[in-house]
C-alpha positions as a printed NumPy array, in Angstrom:
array([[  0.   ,   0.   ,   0.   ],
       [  1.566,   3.39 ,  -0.721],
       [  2.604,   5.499,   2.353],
       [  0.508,   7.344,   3.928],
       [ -2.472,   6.936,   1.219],
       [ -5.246,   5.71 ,   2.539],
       [ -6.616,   6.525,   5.773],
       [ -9.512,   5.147,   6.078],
       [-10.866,   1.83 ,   4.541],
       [-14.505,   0.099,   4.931],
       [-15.776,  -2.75 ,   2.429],
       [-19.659,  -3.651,   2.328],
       [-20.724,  -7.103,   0.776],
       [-23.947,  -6.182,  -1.093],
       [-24.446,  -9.398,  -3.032],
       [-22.13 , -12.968,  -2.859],
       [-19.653, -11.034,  -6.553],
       [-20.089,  -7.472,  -5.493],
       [-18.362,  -5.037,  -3.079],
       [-18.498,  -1.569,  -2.43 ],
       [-15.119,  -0.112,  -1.154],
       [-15.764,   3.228,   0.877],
       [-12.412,   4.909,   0.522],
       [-10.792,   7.533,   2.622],
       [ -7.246,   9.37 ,   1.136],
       [ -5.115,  11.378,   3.925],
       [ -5.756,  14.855,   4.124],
       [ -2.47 ,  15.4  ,   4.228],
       [ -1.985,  13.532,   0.905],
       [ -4.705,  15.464,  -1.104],
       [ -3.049,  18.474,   0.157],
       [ -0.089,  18.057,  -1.274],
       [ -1.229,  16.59 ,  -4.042],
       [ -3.203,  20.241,  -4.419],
       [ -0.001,  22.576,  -3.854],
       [  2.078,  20.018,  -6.541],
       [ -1.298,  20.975,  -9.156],
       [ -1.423,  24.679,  -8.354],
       [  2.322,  24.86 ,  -8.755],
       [  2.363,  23.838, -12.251],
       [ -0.675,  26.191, -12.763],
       [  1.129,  29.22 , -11.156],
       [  3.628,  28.675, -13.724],
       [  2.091,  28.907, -16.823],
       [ -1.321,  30.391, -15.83 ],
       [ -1.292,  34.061, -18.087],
       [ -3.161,  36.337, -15.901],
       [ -4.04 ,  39.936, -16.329],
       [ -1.897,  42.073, -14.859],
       [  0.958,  39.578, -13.845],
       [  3.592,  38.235, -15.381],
       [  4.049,  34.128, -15.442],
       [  4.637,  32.823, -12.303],
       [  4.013,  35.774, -10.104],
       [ -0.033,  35.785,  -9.898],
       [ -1.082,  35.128,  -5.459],
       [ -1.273,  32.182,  -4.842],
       [ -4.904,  32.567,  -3.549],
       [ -6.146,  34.033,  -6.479],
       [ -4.592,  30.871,  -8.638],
       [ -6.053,  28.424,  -5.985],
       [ -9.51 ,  30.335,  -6.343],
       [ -9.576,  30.751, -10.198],
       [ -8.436,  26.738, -10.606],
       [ -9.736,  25.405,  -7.82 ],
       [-11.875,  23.128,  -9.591],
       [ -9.63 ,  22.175, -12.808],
       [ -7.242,  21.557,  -9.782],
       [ -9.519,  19.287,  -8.642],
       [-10.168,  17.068, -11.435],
       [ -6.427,  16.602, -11.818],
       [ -6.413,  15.531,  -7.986],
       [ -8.795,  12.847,  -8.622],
       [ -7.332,  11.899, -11.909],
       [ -4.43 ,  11.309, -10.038],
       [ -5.227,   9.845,  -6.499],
       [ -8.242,   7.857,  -7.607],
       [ -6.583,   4.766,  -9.451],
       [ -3.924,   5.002,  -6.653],
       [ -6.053,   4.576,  -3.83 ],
       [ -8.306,   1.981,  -5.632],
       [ -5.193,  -0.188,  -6.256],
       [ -3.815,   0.219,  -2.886],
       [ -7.291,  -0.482,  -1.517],
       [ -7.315,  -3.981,  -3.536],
       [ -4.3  ,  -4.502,  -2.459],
       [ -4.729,  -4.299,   1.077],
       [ -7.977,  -6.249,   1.441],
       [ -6.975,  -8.878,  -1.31 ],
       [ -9.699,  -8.736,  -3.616],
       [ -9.648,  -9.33 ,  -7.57 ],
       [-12.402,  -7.479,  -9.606],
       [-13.844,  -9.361, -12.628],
       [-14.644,  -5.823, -14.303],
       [-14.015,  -2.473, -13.923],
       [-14.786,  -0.581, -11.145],
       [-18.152,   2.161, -10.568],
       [-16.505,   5.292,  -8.911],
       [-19.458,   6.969,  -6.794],
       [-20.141,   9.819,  -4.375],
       [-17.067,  11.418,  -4.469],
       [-16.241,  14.253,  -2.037],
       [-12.75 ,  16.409,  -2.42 ],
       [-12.137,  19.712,  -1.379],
       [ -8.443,  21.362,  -0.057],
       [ -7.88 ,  20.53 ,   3.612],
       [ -9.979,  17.253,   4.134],
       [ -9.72 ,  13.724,   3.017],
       [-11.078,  12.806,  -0.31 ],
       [-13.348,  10.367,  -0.01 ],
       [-15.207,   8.031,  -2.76 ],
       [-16.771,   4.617,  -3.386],
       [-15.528,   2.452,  -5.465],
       [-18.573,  -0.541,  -6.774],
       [-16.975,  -3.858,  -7.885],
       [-17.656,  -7.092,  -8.953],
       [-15.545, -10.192,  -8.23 ],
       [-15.314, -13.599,  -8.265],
       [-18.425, -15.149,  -6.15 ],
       [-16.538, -17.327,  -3.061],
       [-17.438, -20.939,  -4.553],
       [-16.395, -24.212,  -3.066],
       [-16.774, -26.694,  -6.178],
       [-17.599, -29.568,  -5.289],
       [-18.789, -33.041,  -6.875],
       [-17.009, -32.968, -10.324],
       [-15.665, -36.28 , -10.32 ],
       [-17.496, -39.405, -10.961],
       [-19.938, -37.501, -12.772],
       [-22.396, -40.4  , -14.889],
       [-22.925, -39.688, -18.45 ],
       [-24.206, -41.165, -21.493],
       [-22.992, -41.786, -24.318],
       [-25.033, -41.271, -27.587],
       [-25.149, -44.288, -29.702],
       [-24.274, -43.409, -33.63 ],
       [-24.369, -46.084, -36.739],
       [-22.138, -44.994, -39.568],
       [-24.693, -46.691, -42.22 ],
       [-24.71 , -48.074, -45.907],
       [-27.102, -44.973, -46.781],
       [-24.313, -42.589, -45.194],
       [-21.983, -44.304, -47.206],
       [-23.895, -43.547, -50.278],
       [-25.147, -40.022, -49.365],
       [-21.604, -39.056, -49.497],
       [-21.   , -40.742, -52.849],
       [-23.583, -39.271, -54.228],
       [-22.156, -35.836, -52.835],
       [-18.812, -36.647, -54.201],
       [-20.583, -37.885, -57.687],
       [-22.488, -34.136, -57.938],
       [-19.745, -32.025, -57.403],
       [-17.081, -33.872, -59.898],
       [-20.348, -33.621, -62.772],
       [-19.748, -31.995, -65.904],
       [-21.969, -29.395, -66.837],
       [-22.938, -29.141, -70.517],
       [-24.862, -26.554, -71.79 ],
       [-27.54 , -27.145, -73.778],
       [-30.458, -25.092, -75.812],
       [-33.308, -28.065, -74.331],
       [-36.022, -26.186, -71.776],
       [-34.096, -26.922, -68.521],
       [-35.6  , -30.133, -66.29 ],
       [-34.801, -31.604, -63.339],
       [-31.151, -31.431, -62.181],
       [-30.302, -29.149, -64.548],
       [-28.106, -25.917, -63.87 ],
       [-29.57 , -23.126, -64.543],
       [-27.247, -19.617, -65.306],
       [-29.286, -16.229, -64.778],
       [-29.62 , -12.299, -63.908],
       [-32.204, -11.702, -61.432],
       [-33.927,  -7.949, -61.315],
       [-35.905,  -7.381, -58.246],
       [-39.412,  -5.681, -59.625],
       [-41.349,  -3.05 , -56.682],
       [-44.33 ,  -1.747, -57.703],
       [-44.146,   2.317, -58.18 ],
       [-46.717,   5.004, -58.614],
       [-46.447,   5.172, -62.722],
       [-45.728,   1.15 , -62.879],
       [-43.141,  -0.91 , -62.167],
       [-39.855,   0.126, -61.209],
       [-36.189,  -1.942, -61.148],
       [-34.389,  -2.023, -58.743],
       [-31.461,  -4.48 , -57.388],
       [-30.16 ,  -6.539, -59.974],
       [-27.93 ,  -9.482, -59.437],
       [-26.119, -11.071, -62.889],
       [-24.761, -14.204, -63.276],
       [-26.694, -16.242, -60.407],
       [-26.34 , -19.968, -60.611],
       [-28.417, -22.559, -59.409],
       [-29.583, -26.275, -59.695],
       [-33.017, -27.103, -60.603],
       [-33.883, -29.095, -57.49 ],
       [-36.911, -28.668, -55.475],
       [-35.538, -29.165, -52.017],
       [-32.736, -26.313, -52.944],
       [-35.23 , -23.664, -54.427],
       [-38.258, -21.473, -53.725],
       [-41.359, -23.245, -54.888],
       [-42.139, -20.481, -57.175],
       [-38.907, -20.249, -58.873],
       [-38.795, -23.885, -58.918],
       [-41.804, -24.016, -61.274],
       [-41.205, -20.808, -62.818],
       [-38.056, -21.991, -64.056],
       [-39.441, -25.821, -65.471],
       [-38.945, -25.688, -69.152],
       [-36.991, -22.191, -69.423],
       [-34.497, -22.268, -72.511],
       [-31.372, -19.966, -73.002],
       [-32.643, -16.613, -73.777],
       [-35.889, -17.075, -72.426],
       [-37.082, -13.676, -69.833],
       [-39.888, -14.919, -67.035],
       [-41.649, -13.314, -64.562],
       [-41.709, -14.467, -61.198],
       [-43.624, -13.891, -58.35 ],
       [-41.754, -15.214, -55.047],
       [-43.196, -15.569, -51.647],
       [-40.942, -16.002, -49.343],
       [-41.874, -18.199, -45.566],
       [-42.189, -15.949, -42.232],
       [-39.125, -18.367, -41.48 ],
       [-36.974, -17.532, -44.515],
       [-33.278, -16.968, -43.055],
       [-33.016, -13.342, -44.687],
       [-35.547, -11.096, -42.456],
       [-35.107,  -8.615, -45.086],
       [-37.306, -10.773, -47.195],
       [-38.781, -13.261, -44.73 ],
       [-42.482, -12.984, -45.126],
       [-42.25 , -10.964, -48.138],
       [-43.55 , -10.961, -51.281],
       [-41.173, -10.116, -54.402],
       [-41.813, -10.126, -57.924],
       [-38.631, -10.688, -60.272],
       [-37.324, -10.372, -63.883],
       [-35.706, -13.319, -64.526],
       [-33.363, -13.785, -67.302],
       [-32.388, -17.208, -68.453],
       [-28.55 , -17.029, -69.88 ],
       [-27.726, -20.832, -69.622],
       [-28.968, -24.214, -69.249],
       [-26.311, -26.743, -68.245],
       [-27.439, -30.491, -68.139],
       [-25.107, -32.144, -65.514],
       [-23.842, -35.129, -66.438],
       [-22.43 , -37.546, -63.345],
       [-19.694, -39.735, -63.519],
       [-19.923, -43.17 , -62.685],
       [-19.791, -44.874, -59.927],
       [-16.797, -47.236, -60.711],
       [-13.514, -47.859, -59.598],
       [-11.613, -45.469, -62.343],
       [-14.055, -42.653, -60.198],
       [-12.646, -43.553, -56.849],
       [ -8.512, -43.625, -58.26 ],
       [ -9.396, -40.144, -60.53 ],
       [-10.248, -38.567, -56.621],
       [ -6.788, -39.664, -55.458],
       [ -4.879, -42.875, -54.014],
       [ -8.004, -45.531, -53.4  ],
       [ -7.397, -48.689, -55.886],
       [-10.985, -48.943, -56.167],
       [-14.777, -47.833, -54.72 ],
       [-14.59 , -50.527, -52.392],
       [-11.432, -48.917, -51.408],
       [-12.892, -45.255, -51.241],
       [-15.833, -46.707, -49.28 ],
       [-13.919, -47.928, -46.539],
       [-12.513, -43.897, -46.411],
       [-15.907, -42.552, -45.995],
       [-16.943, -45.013, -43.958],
       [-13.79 , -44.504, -41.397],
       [-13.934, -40.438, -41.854],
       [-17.668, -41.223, -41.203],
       [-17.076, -43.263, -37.702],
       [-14.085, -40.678, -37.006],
       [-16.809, -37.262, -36.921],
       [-19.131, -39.414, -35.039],
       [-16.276, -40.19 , -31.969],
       [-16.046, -36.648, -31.976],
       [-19.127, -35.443, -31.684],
       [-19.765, -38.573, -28.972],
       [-16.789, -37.012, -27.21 ],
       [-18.243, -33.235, -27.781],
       [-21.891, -34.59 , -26.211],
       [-20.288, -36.167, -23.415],
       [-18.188, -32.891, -22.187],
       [-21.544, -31.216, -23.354],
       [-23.124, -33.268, -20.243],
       [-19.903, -33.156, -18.169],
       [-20.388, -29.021, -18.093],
       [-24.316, -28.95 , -17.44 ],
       [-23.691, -31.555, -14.582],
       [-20.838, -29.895, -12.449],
       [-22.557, -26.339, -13.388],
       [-26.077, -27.859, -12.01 ],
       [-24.266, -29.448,  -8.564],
       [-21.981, -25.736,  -8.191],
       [-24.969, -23.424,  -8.926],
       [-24.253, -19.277,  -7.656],
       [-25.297, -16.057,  -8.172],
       [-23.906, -14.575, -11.474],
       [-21.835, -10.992, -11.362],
       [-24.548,  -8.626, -13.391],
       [-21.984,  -6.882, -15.399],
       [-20.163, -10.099, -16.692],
       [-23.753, -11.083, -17.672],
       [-24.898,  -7.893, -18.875],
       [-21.438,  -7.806, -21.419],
       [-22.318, -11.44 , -22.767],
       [-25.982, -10.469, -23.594],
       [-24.432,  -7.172, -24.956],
       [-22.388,  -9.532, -27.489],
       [-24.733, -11.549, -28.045],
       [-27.184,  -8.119, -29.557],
       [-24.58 ,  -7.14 , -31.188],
       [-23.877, -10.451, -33.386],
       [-27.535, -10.481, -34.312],
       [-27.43 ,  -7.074, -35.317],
       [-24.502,  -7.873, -37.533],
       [-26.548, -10.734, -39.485],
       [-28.858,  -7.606, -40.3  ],
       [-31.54 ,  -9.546, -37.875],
       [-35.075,  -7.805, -37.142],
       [-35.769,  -8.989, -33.378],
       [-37.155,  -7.65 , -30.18 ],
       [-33.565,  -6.814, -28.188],
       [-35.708,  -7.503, -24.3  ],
       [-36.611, -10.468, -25.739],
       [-33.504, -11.676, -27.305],
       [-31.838, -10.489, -23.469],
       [-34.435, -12.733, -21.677],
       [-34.33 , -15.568, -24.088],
       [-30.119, -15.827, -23.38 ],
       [-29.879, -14.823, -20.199],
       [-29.925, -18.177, -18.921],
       [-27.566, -19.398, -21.218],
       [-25.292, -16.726, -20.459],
       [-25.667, -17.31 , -16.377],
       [-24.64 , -20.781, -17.326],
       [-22.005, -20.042, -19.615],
       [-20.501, -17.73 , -16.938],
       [-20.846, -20.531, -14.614],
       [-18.745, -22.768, -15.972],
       [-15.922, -20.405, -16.96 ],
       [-15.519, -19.385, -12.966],
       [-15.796, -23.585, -12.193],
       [-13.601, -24.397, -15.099],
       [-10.805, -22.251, -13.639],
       [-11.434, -23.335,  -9.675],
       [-11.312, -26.941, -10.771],
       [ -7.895, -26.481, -12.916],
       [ -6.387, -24.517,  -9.408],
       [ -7.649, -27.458,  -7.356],
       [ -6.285, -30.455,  -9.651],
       [ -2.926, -28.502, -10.707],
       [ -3.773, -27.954, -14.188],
       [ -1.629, -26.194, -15.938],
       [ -0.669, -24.921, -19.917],
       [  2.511, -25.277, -20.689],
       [  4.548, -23.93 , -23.296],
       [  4.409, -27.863, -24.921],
       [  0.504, -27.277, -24.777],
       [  0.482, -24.3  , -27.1  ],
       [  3.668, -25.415, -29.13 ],
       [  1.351, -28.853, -29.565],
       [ -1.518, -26.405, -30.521],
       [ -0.081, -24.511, -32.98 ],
       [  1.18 , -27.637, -34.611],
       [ -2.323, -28.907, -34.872],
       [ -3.55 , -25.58 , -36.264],
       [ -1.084, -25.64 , -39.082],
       [ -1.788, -29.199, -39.89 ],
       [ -5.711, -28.832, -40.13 ],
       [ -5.117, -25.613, -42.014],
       [ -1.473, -26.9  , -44.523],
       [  0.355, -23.646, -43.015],
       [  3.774, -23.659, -42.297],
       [  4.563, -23.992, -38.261],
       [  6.093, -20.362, -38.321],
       [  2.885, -18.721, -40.656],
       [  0.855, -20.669, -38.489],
       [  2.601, -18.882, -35.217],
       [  2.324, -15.557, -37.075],
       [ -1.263, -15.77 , -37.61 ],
       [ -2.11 , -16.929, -34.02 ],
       [ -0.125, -14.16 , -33.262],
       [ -2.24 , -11.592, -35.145],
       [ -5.885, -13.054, -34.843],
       [ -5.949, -14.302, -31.329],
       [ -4.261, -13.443, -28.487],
       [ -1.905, -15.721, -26.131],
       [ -4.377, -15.69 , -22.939],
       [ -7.017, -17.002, -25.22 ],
       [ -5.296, -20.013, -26.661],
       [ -4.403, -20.373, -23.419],
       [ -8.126, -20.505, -22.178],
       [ -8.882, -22.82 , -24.855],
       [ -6.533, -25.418, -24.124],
       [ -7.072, -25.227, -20.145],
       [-10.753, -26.093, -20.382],
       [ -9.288, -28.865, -22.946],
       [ -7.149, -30.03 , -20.278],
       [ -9.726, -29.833, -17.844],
       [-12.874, -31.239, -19.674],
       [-10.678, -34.042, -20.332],
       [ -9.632, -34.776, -16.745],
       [-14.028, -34.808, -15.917],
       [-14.102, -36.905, -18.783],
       [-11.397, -39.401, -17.46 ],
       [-12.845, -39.46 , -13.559],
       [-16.566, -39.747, -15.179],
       [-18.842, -42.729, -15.457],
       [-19.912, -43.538, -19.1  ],
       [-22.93 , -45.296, -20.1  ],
       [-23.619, -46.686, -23.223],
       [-27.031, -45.214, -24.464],
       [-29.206, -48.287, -24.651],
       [-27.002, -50.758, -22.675],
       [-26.539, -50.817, -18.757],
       [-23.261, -51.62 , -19.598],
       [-21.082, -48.721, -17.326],
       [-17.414, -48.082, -18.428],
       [-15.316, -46.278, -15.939],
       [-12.523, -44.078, -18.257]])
């Protein structure tokens, strides 16, 4: 604490995260802290009648008494705050409300400072947690969903002068039509749009409007879009369009064979490519068993270690959480949108606070072989070079972050290890 600071201390516990420090500063130490400001005024203060540096004293204090005073607070404020955490050993989660301030020459300043910090949580019951695990069948219909994937996007497109059919794709420039007071009137165009002729990928209306269109070919269209459409600028709506037909491509598929599975790289046939899917198939399911589990792991120890959330770390998540749906252009009530997350974000909070009380009390720890590991395993998913891939941590995300990442890693998988697993279905229990 610095000498001779603070004077007087006093710290109320209005709720289980927040505090209110009542601070008292020396009078003694505002003084001189007054004196040290009206110095520097004296000095360069150009006042009628008085050259720089010889204007009384009183009439300096009196004419910048209260830009004096500002430069006081500036200056003692943040001091005595720190000093004040210091002494009582307390850690604010956000920054701090200064309130009720009182200075004035001669006395002690006094203020209150309103924090937040982290709620005083025992955690308790995290290991030995019982979970279930989600039963998922990579099947023979998976298998061919994803050849069929892999057979539409190596087709060749062809284009044709037929009227376009099913499957075909179709090349156009789209004019949005509004009615106006003399007529119609264009507005937004869009050139060169491409789409297949599929009825689970289009608009009903354009869908049929677009049956039997040739190359050349102009149609109106009248589209009417579902209350549910994922673009609120037109969800609900109804649009009428100019739609110009420029191509019709008939898509021809390869076949299924075993010179399609080597021309997609090193399989010796589609047996061979098969047993790929089928393994890259079973490999995204372990994950997202493993993602479910931890899913479970986090509602569980949240649910036994339930507290009181700190209002300002929940008002900033709901804040972010406005601001994202703003960015996607979204039309929505914000109260409701605030009410609808809040519990989310309590939870979220939760766990974060938990997370970090469970690491302290098991020793877990990142160490430098953590986030040298996980920039290895960022520049593998994403074929980068181990220094580009450094750089670019570097530059998008910051150190404490990765770091947050990989110690809830480290910590989901310790839950995971102590849990109890069932097999959804089974009574079978494994113990990891």
């Amino acid at each position: 604490m610095s000498q001779g600071l603070i004077e007087k201390i006093n710290v109320k516990e209005d709720r289980a995260w927040k505090r209110t420090l009542e601070i008292e500063v020396a009078a003694e130490r505002v003084d001189s802290e007054f004196e040290k400001v009206f110095k520097e005024y004296r000095g360069k203060a150009r006042i009628k009648g008085f050259r720089p540096g010889k204007a009384p004293a009183d009439m300096i204090k009196k004419r910048f008494k209260e830009a004096a005073a500002r430069e006081v607070l500036e200056s003692l404020v943040p001091e005595a705050y720190e000093a004040a955490l210091k002494q009582q050993n307390l850690t604010p989660v956000t920054a701090p409300q200064i309130v009720d301030i009182e200075i004035e020459p001669g006395s002690p300043l006094k203020f209150k400072a309103e924090i937040e910090i982290r709620p005083e949580i025992e955690v308790k019951d995290y290991k030995g947690i019982v979970v279930t695990r989600k039963e998922v069948k990579v099947t023979d219909e998976d298998i061919q969903r994803n050849l069929k994937m892999l057979q539409e996007k190596n087709a060749v497109l062809k284009p044709t002068d037929r009227a376009a059919k099913d499957g075909d794709y179709l090349v156009v420039d789209l004019e949005r039509l509004n009615p106006g007071p003399k007529g119609t009137q264009k507005t937004e165009k869009a050139e060169n749009q491409g789409t297949f002729l599929d009825s689970k990928k289009l608009l009903a209306e354009f869908y049929r409007g677009l049956q039997g269109a040739k190359p050349g070919e102009e149609k109106q269209i009248e589209a009417i879009y579902p209350k549910e459409y994922h673009d609120s600028n037109l969800a609900g709506k109804i649009v009428n369009y100019k739609v110009n037909v420029k191509e019709v491509k008939e898509t021809n598929l390869p076949e299924l064979n075993d010179d399609f599975a080597r021309s997609l790289g090193e399989f010796k046939n589609l047996d061979d490519l098969k047993q790929k899917i089928r393994e890259d198939l079973e490999g995204k399911a372990d994950q997202e068993k493993e993602k479910d589990l931890k899913n479970q792991l986090v509602r569980e120890v949240v649910k036994k270690n339930s507290f009181e959330v700190p209002q300002t770390l929940l008002k900033h998540y709901l804040d972010s959480v406005v601001t994202d749906f703003k960015k996607q252009n979204k039309e929505f009530d914000e109260s409701k949108l605030r009410e609808q997350y809040k519990g989310l974000g309590e939870n979220q909070i939760r766990w974060q606070f938990l997370m970090h009380l469970i690491a302290e009390k098991e020793k877990i720890e990142v160490s430098q072989a953590d986030i040298d590991d996980f920039t290895k395993k960022f520049a593998e998913n994403y074929k980068l070079e181990l220094d580009k891939a450094r750089q670019f941590l570097a530059r998008q995300k910051e150190l404490e972050n990765i770091k947050e990442n990989i110690l809830e890693e480290k910590v989901l998988d310790f839950l995971l290890k102590s849990a109890t697993v069932r097999d959804e279905g089974k009574s079978r229990i494994i113990t990891l």
